[in-house]
C-alpha positions as CSV (number, residue, x, y, z in Angstrom):
1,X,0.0,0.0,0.0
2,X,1.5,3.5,-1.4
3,X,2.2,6.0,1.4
4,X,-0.7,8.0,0.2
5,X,-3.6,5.3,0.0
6,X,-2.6,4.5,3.5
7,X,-2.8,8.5,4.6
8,X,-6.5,8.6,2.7
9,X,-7.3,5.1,4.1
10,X,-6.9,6.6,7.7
11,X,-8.4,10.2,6.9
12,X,-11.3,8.0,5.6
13,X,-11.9,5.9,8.7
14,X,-11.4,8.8,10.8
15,X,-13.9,10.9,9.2
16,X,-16.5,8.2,9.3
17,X,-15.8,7.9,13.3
18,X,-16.3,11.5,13.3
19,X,-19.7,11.7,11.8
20,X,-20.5,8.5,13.8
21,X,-20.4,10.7,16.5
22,X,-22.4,13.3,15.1
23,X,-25.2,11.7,14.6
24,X,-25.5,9.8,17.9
25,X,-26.9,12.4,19.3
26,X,-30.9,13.4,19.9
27,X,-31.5,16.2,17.5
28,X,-35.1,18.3,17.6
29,X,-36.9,16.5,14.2
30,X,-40.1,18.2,14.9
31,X,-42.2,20.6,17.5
32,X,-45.9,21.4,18.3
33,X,-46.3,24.4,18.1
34,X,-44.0,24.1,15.5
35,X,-40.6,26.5,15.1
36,X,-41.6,30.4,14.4
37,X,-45.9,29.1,14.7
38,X,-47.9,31.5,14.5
39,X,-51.0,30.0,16.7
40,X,-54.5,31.5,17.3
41,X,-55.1,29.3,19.9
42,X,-52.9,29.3,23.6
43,X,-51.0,25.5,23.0
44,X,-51.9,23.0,25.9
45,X,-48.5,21.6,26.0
46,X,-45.2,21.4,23.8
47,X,-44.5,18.1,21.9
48,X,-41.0,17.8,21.1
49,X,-40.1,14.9,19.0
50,X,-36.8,14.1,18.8
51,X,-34.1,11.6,16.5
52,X,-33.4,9.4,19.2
53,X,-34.8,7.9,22.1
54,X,-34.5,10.4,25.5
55,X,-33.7,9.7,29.3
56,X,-36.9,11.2,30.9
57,X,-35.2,11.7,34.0
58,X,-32.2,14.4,32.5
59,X,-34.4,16.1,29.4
60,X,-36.8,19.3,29.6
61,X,-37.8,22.1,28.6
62,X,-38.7,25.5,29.8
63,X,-40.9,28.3,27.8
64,X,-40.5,32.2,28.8
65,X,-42.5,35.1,27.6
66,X,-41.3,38.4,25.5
67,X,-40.8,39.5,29.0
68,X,-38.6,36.9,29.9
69,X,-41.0,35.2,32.3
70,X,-40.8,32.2,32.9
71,X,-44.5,30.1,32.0
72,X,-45.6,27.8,34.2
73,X,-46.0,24.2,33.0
74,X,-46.3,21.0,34.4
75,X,-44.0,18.1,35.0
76,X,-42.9,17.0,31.4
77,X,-42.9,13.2,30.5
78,X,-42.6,11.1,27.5
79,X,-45.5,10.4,24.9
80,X,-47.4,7.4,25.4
81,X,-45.4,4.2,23.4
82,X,-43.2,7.1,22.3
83,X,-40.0,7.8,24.1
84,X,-38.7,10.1,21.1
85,X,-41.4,13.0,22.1
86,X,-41.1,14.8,25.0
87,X,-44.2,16.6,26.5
88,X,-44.0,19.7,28.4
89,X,-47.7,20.9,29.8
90,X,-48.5,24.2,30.0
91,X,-50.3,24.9,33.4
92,X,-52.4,28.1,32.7
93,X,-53.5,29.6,28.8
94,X,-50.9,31.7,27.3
95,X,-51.7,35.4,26.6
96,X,-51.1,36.6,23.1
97,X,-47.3,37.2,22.6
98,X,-44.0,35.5,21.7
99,X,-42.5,32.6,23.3
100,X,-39.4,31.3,23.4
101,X,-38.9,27.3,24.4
102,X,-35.7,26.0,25.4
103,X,-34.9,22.3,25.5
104,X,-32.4,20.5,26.6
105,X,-32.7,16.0,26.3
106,X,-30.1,13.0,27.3
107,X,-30.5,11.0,24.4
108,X,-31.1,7.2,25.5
109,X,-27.3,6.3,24.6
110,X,-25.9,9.3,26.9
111,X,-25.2,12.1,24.9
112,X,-26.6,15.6,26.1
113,X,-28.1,18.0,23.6
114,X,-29.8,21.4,23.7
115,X,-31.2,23.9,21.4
116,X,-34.4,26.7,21.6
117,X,-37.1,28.1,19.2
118,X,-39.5,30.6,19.1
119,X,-43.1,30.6,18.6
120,X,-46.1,33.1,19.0
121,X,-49.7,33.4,20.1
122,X,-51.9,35.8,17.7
123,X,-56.0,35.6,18.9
C-alpha cells in the first residue's frame, strides 16, 4: 500500500468515526407548536419529538415570555409508546405574545443536547 492510499485510508476511517459521532446524538426533528408558529389558539403543551430515544429523567424544557417570564408548566414526560417525544404541559393559557422554548434531552445512549425556538400566540 503507497504512502498515500494508507494516509486517505486513515483520513477515511477517521472521518466516518467523526460523523459517527455526530449523529449519535438526539437532535429536535419536529415541534408542536412548531418552530416560528404563529397559533390562534394558547397551545396546551409542547410536543418535542426528537431523533433518538430520551432519558426522561435528565431532558426538559422550559418556555419564557417576551418578557422573559418564565411560563408555568407541568411536570414533562414522554408520549405514550413514544420515548422520542417529549411533553411539556402548560399549566395556565398563554396570553397573546412570543414565546421562546428552550430544551435541553439526554439522548437514550448518553449524549446531552440542547437547542431553543421561538413561537407566537396571535388571537
Amino acid at each position: 500500500m503507497s504512502k498515500l492510499t494508507h494516509i486517505l485510508t486513515i483520513a477515511a476511517v477517521l472521518s466516518t468515526g467523526i460523523a459517527g459521532e455526530a449523529f449519535a446524538h438526539a437532535h429536535l426533528k419536529s415541534a408542536t407548536p412548531a418552530e416560528n408558529a404563529v397559533v390562534t389558539t394558547s397551545p396546551t403543551e409542547l410536543d418535542l419529538t426528537f431523533s433518538e430515544g430520551l432519558n426522561l429523567k435528565f431532558s426538559s424544557a422550559t418556555v419564557t415570555g417576551t418578557d422573559k417570564a418564565a411560563v408555568a408548566t407541568d411536570k414533562a414526560k414522554l408520549a405514550t409508546g413514544d420515548n422520542t417525544t417529549l411533553v411539556i404541559p402548560i399549566s395556565k393559557p398563554l396570553s397573546a405574545g412570543g414565546y421562546t422554548v428552550n430544551w435541553q434531552v439526554l439522548s437514550t445512549d448518553g449524549h446531552k443536547t440542547k437547542g431553543s425556538y421561538t413561537f407566537t400566540v396571535k388571537p
